[in-house]
C-alpha positions in Angstrom: 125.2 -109.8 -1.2 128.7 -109.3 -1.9 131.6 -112.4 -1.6 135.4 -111.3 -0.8 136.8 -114.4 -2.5 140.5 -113.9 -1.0 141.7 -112.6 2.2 144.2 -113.0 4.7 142.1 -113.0 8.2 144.8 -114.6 10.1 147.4 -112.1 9.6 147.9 -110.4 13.0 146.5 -106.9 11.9 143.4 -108.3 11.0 142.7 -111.4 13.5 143.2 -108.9 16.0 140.1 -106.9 14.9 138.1 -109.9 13.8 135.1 -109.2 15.9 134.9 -106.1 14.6 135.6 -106.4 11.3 133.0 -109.2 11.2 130.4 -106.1 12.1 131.7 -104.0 9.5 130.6 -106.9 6.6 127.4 -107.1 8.0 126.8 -103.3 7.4 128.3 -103.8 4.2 126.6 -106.1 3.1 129.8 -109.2 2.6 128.2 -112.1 3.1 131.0 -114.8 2.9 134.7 -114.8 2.5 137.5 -117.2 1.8 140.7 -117.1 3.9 143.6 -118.0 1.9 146.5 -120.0 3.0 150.2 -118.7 2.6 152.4 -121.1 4.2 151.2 -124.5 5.7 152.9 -123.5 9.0 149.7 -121.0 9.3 147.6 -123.4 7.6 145.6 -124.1 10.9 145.1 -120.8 11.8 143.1 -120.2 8.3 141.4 -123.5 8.7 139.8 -122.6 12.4 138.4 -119.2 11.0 136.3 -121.5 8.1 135.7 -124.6 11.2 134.7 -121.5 13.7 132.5 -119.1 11.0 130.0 -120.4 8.6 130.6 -117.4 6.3 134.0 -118.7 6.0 135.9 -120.8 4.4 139.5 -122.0 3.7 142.1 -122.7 1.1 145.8 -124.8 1.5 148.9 -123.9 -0.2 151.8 -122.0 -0.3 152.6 -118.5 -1.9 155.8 -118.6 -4.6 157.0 -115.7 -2.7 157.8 -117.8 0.8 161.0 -119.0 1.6 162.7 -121.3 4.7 159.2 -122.8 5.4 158.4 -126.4 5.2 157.9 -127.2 1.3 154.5 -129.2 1.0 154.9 -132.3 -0.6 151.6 -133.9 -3.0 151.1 -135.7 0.2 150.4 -132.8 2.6 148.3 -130.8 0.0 146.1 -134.1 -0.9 145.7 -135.0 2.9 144.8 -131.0 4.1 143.2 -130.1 0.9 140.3 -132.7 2.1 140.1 -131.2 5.2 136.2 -130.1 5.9 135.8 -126.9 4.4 138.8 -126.4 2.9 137.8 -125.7 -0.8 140.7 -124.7 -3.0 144.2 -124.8 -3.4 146.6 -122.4 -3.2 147.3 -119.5 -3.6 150.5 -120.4 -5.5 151.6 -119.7 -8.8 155.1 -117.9 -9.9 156.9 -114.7 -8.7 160.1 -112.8 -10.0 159.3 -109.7 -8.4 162.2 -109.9 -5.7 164.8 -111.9 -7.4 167.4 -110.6 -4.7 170.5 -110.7 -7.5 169.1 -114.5 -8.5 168.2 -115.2 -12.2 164.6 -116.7 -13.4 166.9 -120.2 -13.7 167.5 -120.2 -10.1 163.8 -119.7 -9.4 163.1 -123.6 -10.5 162.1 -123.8 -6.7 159.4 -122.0 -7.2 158.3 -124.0 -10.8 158.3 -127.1 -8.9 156.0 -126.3 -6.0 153.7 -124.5 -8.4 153.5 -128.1 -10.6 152.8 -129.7 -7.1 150.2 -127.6 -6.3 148.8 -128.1 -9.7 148.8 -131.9 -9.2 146.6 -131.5 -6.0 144.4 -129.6 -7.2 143.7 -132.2 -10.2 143.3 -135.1 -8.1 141.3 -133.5 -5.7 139.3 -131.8 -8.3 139.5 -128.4 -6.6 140.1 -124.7 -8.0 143.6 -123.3 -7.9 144.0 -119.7 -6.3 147.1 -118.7 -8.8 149.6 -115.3 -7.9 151.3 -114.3 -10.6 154.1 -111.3 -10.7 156.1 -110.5 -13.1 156.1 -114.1 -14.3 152.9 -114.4 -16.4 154.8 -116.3 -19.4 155.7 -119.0 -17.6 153.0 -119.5 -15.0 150.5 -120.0 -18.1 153.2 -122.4 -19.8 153.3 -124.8 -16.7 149.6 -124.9 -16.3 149.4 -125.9 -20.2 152.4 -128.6 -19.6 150.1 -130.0 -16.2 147.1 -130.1 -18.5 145.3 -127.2 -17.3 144.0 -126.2 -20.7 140.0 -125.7 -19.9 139.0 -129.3 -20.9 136.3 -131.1 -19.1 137.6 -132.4 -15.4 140.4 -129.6 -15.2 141.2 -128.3 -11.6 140.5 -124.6 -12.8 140.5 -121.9 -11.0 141.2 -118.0 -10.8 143.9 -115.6 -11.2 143.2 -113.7 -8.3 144.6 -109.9 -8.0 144.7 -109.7 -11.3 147.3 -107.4 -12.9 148.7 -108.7 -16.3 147.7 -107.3 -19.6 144.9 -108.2 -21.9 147.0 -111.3 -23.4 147.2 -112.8 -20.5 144.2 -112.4 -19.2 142.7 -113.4 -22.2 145.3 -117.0 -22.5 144.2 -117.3 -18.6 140.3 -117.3 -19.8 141.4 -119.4 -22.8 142.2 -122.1 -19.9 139.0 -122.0 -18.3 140.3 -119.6 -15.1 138.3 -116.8 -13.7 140.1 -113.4 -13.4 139.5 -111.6 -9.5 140.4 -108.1 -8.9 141.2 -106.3 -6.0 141.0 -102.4 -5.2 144.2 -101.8 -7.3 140.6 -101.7 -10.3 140.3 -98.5 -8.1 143.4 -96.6 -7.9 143.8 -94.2 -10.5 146.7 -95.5 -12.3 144.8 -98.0 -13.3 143.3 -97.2 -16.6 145.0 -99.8 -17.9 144.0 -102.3 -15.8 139.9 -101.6 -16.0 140.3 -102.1 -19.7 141.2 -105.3 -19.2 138.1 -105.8 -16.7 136.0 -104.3 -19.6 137.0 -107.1 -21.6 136.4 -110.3 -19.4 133.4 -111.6 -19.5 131.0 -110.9 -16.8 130.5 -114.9 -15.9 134.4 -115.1 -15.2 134.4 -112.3 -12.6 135.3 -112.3 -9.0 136.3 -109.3 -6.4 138.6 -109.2 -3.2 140.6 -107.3 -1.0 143.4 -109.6 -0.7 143.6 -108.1 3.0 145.2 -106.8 4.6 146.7 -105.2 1.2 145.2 -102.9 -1.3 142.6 -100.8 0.2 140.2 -99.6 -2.9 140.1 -95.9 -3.1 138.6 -94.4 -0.8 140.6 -96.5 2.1 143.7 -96.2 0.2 146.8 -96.3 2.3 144.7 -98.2 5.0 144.5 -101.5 6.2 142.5 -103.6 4.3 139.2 -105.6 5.3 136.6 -107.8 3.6 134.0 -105.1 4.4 135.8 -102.6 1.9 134.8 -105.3 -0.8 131.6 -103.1 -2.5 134.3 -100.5 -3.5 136.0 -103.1 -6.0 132.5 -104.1 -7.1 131.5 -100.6 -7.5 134.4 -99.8 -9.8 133.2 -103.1 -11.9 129.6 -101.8 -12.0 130.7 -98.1 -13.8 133.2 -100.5 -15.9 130.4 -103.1 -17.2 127.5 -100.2 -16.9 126.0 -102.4 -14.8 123.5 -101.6 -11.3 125.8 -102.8 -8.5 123.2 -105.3 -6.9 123.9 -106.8 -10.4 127.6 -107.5 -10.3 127.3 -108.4 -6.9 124.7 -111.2 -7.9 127.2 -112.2 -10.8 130.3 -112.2 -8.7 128.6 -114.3 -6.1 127.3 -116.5 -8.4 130.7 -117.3 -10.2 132.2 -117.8 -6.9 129.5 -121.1 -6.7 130.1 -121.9 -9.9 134.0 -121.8 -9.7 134.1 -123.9 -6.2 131.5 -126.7 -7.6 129.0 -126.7 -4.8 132.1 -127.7 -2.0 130.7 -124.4 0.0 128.7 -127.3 2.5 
């Protein structure tokens, strides 16, 4: 019924408690999630969960935010991106959160191995799983300059955890991406935040936890699971006046729709 389209199942706190965790969807009702890939050091690890489960399934890429890891080359992410079951790329993107006393110049680190990932994802004709903090302006900029502008044979793909304004999200839909949001929709300093999910349009919509992070109220402050999933979709239900068994059908659906039938 309901599809958590980004998690971290590897992580330690959460591999650990796999088995049971894997109950807890059941009696929730999560049908199918996708374990996203932060480093390609862990990159096996994410890729056995979608090989072991067939509810699972995998991304490749590395997150802006990791450093002193091995930099993936075009090479790595074409050759792992084609990997059975592995069906997008990323997450990547651009983050100036923790700058640690550098400038946004220095960060042209980070610029490059988002443009690589981009590049992957093109040839390989799969969806990008974009993070963006903090660094919005430039994240869109680079996916314009790559040719990710919402044309016919774009990568695509979805801003997941969303947290911009209603500009960007509204430049981000302007290039074909899907928007995701996670239980911050929940907390209640949100307000903001479920004004933008009023505005995107319901075929554009995805949920996650983006465990082990970001508990939706009413696990706030806990550790995250794919099973606490509902809660974001509940909060998009009262947002769109929508039944729930609704926006779980639309969610799911998009997820198809946005990964091109690569789910085999």
């Amino acid at each position: 019924m309901f599809t958590d389209s980004h998690c971290h199942l590897n992580f330690p706190e959460l591999l650990s408690e796999l088995p049971a965790i894997r109950q807890a969807m059941v009696a929730a009702k999560v049908t199918r999630a996708l374990c996203i890939s932060t480093t390609l050091e862990e990159f096996d690890a994410v890729h056995q969960l979608a090989l072991h489960y067939d509810n699972f399934w995998a991304t490749v890429g590395v997150h802006p935010d990791n450093e002193g890891i091995r930099e993936p080359t075009l090479d790595d992410l074409l050759t792992l991106g084609q990997l059975p079951r592995v069906v997008g790329i990323g997450e990547t993107g651009l983050d100036y959160y923790r700058l640690n006393g550098r400038s946004v110049a220095d960060m042209a680190w980070q610029r490059a191995r988002f443009r690589t990932h981009i590049r992957a994802a093109r040839q390989l004709q799969k969806p990008l799983v974009i993070h963006t903090r903090q660094a919005a302006e430039d994240t869109l900029a680079i996916l314009r300059e790559e040719g990710e502008n919402g044309s016919p044979g774009n990568a695509g793909g979805v801003f997941h955890c969303f947290t911009e304004d209603e500009s960007v999200a509204r430049q981000a839909l302007d290039l074909g991406f899907y928007i995701s949001f996670s239980g911050i929709l929940t907390f209640k300093s949100a307000r903001s935040l479920r004004e933008v999910a009023a505005m995107v349009p319901i075929d554009r919509l995805l949920i996650e936890t983006d465990s082990p992070y970001l508990a939706p109220v009413p696990y706030r402050g806990k550790t995250n699971n794919p099973s606490y999933v509902p809660w974001v979709a509940r909060q998009l239900a009262e947002i769109k006046q929508l039944p729930l068994e609704e926006i779980a059908s639309i969610t799911n659906g998009n997820f198809d729709a946005l990964f091109k039938g690569v789910l085999a």
